[in-house]
C-alpha positions in Angstrom: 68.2 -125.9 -173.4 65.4 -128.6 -174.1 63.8 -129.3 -170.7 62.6 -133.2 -170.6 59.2 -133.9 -170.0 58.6 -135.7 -166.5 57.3 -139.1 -166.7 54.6 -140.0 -164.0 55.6 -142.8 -161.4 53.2 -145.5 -162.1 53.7 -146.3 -158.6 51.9 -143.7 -157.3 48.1 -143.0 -156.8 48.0 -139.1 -158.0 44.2 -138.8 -156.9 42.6 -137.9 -154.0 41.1 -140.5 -151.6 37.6 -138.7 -151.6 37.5 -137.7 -155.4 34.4 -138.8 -157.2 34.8 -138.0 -160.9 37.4 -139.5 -162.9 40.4 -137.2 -164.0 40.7 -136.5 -167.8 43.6 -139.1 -168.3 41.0 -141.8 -166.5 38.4 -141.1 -168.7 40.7 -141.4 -171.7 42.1 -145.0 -169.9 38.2 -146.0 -169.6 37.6 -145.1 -172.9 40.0 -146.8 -174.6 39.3 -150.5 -172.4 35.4 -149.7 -172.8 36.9 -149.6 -177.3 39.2 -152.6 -176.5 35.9 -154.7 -175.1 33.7 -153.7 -177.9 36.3 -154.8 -180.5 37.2 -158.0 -178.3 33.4 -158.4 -178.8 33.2 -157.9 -182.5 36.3 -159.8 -183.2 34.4 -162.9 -181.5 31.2 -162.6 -183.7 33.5 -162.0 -186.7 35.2 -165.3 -185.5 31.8 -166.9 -185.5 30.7 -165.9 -188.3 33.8 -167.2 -190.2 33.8 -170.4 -188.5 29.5 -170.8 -190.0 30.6 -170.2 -193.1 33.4 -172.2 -193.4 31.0 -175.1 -192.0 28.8 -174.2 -194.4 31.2 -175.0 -197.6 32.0 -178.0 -196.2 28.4 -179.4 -195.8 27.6 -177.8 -199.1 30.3 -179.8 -200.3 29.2 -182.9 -198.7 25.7 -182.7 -200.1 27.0 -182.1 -203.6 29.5 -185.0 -203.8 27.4 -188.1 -205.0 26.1 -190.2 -202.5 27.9 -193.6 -202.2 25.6 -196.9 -203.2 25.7 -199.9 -201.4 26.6 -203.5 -203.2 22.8 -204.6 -203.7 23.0 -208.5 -201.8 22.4 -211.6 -203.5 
């Protein structure tokens, strides 16, 4: 007979009140957020960088379409 793995309650704290080092599955959790900032971090300079060269097209664009001349006045 298979015996089913018992799942954790969420709901309760299994550490100590006076413990001072992270257990191995907190280390793991603050590894993975610490990985989840960093990529949150990258993905907003990726973003950025994007966004500059998209700008970048445009005003290339801009400066290559010939300029419009004004009616000279009589």
């Amino acid at each position: 007979m298979t015996r089913k793995r018992r799942v954790p309650d969420p709901r309760v704290d299994p550490h100590e009140a006076d413990e001072t080092t992270p257990c191995e599955s907190c280390l793991i959790d603050l590894r993975i957020l610490q990985r989840a900032r960093e990529l949150k971090a990258e993905q907003g300079h990726a973003m950025n960088i994007v966004e500059s060269l998209q700008q970048e097209d445009e005003l290339e664009l801009m400066w290559s379409r010939p300029a419009k001349r004004a009616k000279p006045k009589r």
